[in-house]
Every structure is written in C-alpha cells, then in structure tokens.
Jmol script that loads the backbone (N, CA, C; Angstrom):
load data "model"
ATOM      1  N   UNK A   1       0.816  -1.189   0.000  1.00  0.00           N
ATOM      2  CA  UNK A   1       0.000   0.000   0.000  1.00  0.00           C
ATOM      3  C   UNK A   1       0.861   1.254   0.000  1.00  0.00           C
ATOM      4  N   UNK A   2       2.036   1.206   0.552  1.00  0.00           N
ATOM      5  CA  UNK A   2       2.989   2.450   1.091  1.00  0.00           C
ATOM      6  C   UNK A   2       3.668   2.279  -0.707  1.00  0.00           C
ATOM      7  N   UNK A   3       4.180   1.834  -1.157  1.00  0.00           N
ATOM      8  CA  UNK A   3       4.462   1.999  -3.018  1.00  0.00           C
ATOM      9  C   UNK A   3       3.636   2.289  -3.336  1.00  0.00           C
ATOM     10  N   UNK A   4       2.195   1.965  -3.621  1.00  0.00           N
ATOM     11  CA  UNK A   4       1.190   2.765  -4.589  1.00  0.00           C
ATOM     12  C   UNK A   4       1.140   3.751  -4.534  1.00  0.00           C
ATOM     13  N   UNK A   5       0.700   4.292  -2.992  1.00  0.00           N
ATOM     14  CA  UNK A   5       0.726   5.975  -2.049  1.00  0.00           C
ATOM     15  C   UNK A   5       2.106   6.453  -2.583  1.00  0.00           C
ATOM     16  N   UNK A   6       3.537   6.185  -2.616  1.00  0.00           N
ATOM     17  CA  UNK A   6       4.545   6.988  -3.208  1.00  0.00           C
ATOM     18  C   UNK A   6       4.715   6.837  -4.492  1.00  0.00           C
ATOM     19  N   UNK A   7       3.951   5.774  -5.370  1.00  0.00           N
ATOM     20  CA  UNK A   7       4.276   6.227  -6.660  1.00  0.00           C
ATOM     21  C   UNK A   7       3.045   7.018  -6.850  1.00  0.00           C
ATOM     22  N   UNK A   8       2.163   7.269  -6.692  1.00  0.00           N
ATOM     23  CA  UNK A   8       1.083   8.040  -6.898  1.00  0.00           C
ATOM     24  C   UNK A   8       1.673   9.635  -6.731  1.00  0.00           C
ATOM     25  N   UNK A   9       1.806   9.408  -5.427  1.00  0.00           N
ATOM     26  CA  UNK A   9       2.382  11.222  -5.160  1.00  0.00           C
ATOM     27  C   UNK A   9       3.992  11.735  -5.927  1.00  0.00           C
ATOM     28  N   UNK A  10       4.760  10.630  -6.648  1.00  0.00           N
ATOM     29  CA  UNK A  10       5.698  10.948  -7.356  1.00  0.00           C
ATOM     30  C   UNK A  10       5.063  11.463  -9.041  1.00  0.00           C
ATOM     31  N   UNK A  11       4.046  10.329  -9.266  1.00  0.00           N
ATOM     32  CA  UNK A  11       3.532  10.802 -10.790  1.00  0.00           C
ATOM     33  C   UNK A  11       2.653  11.976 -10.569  1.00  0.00           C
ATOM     34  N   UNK A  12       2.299  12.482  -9.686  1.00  0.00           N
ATOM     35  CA  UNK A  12       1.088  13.972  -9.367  1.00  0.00           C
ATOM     36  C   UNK A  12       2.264  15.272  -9.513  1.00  0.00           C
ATOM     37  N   UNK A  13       3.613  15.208  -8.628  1.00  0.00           N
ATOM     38  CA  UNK A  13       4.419  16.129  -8.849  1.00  0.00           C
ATOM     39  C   UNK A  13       5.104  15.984  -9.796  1.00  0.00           C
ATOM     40  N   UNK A  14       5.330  14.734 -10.661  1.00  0.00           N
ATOM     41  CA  UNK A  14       6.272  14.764 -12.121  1.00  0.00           C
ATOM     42  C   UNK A  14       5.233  15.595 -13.033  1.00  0.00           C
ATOM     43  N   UNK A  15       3.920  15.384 -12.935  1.00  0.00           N
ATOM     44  CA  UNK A  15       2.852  15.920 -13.498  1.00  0.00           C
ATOM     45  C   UNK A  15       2.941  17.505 -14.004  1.00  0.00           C
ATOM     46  N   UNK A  16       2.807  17.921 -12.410  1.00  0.00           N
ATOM     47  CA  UNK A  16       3.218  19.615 -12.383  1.00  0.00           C
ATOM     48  C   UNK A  16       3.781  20.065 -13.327  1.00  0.00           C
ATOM     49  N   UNK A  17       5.311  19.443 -13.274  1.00  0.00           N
ATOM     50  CA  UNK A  17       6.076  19.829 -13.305  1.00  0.00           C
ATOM     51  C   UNK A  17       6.255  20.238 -15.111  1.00  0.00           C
ATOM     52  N   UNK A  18       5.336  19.504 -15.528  1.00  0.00           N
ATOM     53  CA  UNK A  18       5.477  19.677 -16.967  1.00  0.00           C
ATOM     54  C   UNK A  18       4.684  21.010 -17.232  1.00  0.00           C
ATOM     55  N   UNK A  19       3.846  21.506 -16.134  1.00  0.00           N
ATOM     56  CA  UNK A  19       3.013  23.270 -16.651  1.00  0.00           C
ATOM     57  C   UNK A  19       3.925  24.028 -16.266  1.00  0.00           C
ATOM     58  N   UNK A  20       5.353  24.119 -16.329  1.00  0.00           N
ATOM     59  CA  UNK A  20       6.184  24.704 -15.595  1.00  0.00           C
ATOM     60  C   UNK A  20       6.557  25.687 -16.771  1.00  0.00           C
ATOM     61  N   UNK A  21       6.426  25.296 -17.921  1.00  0.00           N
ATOM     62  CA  UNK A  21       7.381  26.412 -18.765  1.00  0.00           C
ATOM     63  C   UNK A  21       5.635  27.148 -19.861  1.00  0.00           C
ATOM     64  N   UNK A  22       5.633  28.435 -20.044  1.00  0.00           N
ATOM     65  CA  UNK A  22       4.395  28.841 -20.940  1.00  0.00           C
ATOM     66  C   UNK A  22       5.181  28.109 -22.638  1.00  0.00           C
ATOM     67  N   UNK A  23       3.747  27.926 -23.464  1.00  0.00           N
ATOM     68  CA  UNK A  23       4.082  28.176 -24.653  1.00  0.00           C
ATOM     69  C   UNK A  23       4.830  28.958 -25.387  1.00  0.00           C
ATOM     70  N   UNK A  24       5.644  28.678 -26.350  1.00  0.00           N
ATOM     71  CA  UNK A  24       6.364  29.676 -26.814  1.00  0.00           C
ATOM     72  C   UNK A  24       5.154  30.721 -28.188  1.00  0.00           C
ATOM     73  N   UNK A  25       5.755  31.730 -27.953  1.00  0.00           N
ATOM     74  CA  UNK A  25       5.343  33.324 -28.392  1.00  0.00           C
ATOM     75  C   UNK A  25       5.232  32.555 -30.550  1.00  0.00           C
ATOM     76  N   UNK A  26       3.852  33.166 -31.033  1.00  0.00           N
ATOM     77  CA  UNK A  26       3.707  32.881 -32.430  1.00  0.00           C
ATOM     78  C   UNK A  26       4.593  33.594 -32.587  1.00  0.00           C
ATOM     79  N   UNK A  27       4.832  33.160 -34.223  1.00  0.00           N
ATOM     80  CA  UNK A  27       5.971  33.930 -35.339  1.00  0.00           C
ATOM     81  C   UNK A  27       5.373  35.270 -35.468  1.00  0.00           C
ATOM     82  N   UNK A  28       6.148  36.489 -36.089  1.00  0.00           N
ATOM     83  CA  UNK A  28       5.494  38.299 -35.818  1.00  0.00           C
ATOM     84  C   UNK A  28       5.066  37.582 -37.265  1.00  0.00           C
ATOM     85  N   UNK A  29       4.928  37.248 -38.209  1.00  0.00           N
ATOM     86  CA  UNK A  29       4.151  36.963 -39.770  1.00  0.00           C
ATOM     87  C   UNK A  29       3.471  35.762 -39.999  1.00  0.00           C
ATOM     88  N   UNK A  30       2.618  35.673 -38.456  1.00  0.00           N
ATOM     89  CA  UNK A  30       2.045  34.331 -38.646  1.00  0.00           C
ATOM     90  C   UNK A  30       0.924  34.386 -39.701  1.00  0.00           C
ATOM     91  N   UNK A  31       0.775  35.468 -40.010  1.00  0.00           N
ATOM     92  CA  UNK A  31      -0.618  34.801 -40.723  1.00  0.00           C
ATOM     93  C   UNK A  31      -0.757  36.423 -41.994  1.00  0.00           C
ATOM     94  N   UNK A  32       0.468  36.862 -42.513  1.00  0.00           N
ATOM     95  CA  UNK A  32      -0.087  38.046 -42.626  1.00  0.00           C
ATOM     96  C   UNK A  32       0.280  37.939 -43.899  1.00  0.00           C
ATOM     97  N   UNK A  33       1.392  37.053 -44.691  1.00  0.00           N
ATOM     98  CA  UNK A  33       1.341  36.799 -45.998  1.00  0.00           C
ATOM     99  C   UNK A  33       0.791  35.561 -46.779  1.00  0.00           C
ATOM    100  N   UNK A  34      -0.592  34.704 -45.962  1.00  0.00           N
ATOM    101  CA  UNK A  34      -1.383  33.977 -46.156  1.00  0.00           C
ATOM    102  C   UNK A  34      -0.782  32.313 -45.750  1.00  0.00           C
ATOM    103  N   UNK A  35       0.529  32.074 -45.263  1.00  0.00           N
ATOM    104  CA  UNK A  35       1.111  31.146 -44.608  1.00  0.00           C
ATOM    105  C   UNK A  35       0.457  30.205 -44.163  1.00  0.00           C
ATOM    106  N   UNK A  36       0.846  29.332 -43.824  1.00  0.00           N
ATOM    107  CA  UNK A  36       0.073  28.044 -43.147  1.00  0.00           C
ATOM    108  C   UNK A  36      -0.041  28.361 -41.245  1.00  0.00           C
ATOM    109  N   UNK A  37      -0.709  28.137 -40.148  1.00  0.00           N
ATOM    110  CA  UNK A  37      -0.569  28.640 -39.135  1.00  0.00           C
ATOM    111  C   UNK A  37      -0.543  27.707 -38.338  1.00  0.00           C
ATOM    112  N   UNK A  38       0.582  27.762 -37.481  1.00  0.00           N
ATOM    113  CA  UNK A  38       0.893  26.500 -36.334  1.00  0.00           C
ATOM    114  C   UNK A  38       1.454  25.550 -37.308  1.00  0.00           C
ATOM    115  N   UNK A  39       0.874  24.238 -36.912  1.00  0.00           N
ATOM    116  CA  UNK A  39       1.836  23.227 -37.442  1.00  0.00           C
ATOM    117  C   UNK A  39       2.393  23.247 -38.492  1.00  0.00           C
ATOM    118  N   UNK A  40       2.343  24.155 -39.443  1.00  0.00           N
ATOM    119  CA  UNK A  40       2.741  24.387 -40.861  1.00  0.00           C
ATOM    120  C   UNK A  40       1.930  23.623 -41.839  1.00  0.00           C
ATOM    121  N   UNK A  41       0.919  23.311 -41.073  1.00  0.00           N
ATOM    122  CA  UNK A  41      -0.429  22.413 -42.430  1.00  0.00           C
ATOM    123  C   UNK A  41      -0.396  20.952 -42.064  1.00  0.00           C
ATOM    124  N   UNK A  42       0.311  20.302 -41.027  1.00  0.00           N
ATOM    125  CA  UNK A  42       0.378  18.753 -40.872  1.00  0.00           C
ATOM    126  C   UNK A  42      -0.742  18.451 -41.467  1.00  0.00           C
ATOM    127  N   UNK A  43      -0.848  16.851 -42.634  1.00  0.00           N
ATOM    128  CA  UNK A  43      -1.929  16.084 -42.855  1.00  0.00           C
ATOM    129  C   UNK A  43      -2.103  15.374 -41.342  1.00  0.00           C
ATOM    130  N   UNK A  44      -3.296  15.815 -40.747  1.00  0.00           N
ATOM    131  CA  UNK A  44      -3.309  14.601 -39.498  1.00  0.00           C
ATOM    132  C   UNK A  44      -4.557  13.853 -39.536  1.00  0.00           C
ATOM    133  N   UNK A  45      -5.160  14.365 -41.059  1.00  0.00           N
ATOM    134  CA  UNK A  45      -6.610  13.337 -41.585  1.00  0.00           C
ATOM    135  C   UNK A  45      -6.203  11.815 -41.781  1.00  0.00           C
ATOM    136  N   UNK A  46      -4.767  11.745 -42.389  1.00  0.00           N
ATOM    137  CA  UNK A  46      -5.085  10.271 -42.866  1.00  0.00           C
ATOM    138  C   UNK A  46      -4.288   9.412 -41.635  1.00  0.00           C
ATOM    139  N   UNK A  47      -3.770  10.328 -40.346  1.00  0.00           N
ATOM    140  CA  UNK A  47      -3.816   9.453 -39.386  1.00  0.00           C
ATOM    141  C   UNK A  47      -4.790   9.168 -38.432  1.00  0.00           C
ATOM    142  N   UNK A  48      -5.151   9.894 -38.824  1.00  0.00           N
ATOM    143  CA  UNK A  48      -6.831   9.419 -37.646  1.00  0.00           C
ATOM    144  C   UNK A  48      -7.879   8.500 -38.422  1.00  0.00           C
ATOM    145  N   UNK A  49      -7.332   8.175 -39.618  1.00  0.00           N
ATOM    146  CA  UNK A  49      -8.303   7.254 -40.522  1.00  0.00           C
ATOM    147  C   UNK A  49      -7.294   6.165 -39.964  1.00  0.00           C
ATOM    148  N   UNK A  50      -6.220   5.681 -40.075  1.00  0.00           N
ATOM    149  CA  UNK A  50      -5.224   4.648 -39.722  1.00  0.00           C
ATOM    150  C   UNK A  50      -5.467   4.476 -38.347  1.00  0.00           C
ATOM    151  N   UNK A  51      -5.480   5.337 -37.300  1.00  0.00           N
ATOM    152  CA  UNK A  51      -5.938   4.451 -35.788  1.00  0.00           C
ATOM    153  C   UNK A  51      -7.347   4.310 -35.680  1.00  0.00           C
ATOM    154  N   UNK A  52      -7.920   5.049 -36.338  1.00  0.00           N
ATOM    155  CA  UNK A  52      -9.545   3.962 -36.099  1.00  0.00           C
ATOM    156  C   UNK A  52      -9.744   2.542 -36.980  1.00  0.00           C
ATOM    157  N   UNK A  53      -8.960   2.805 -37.871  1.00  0.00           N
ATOM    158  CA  UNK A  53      -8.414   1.498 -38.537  1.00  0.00           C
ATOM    159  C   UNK A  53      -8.253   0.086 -37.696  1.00  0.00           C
ATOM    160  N   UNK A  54      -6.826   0.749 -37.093  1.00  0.00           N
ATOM    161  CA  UNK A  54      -6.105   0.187 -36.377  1.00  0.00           C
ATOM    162  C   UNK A  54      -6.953  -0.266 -35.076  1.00  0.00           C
ATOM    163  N   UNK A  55      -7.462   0.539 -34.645  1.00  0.00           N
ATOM    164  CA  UNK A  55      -8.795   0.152 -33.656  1.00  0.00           C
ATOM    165  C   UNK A  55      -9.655  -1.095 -33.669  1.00  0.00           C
ATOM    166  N   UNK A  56     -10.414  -0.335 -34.805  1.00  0.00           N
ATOM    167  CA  UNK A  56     -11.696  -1.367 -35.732  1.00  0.00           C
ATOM    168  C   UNK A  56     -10.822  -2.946 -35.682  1.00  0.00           C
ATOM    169  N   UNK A  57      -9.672  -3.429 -35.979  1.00  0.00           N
ATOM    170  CA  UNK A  57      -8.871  -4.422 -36.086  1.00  0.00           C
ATOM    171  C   UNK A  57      -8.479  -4.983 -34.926  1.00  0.00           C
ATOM    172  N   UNK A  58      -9.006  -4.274 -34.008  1.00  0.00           N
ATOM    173  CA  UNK A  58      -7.950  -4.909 -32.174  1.00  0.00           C
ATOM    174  C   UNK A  58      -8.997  -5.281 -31.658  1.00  0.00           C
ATOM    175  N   UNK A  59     -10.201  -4.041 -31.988  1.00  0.00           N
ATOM    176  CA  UNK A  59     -11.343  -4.608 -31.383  1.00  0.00           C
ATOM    177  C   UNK A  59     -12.273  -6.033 -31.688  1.00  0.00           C
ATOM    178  N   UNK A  60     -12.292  -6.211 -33.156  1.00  0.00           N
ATOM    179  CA  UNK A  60     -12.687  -7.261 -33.991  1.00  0.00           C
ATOM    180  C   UNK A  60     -11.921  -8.276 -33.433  1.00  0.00           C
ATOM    181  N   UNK A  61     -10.844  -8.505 -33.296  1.00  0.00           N
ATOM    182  CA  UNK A  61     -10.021  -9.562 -33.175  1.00  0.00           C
ATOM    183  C   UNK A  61     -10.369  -9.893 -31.497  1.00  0.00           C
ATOM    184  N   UNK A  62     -10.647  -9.011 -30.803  1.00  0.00           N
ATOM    185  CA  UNK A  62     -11.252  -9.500 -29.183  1.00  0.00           C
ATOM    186  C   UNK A  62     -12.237  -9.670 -29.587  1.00  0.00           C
ATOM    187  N   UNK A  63     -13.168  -9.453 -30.223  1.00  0.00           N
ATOM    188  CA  UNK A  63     -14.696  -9.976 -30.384  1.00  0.00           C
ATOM    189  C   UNK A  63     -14.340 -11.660 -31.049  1.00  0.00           C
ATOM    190  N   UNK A  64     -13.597 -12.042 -31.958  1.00  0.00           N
ATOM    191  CA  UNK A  64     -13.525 -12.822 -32.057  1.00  0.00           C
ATOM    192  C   UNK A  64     -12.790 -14.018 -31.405  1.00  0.00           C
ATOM    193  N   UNK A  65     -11.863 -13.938 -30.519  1.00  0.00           N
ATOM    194  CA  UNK A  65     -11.267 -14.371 -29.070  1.00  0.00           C
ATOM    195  C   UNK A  65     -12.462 -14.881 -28.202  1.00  0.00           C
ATOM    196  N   UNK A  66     -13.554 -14.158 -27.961  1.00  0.00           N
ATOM    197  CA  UNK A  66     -14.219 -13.917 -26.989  1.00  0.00           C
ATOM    198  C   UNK A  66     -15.879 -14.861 -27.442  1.00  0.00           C
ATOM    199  N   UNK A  67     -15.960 -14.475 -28.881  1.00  0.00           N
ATOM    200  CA  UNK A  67     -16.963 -15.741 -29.583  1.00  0.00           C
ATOM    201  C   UNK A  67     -16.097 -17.141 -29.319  1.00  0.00           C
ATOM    202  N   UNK A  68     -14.775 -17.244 -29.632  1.00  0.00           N
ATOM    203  CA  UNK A  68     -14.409 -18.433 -29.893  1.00  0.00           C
ATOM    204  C   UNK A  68     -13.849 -18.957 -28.528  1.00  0.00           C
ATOM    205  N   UNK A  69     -13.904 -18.618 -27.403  1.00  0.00           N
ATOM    206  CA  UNK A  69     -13.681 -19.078 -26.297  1.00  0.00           C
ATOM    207  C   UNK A  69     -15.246 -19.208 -25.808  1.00  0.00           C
ATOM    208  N   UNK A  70     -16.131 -18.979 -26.196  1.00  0.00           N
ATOM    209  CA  UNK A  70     -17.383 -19.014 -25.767  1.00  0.00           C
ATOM    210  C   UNK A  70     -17.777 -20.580 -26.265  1.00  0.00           C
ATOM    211  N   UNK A  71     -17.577 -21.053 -27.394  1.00  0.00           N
ATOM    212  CA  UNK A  71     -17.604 -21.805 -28.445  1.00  0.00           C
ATOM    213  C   UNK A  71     -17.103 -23.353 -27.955  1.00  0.00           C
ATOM    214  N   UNK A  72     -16.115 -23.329 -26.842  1.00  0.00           N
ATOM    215  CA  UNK A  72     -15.424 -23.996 -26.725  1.00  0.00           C
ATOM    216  C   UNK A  72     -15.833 -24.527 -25.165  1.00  0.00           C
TER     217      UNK A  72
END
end "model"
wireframe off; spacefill off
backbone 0.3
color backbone group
C-alpha cells in the first residue's frame, strides 16, 4: 500500500512539473502573408483514418477471441 501511495504522489508532482514552462510566443508573420498557421499544415486526416483502422482491427479480433472461447 505504502508503493502505490509513493508512486502516486511521485507521478502527481512529475505531473506539475510539466506546466512549468508557458508556450512559446507565435511567429510576428504568422498569418499576414497567407502562410500556413501552427503546425505548418500537418496532414493529421489520414492518421486518424489509420488508428480507427487500427482500432476497428484490435477490437474485432477481441470480439472474435471472446466468440471463440465461448464456443469452446
């Protein structure tokens, strides 16, 4: 019980510790000669099609674990 209680209160202050520094300050021409803003345009459509993918496939495969141990 006394390890759970100190790793608990070690991961709460490692926690903190990461709001410790602010964001850094936008570029002065973020947006004023029609530029891309923040990430510089990342595609992050066709990764969010790949982990629900990837999902749809982990989950299926426990559904089918779970029929076929039923089965048996």
């Amino acid at each position: 019980m006394k390890k759970i209680l100190m790793l608990s209160i070690v991961l709460m202050i490692s926690g903190f510790s990461l709001l410790a520094q602010a964001p850094p300050p936008p570029p002065v021409n973020a947006n004023e000669d029609g530029g891309p803003v923040g990430g510089g345009g990342a595609p992050i459509g066709s990764g969010i099609v790949l982990l629900i993918a990837l999902a749809a496939g982990y989950g299926g495969k426990k559904v089918f674990e779970v029929g076929k141990k039923l089965e048996e």
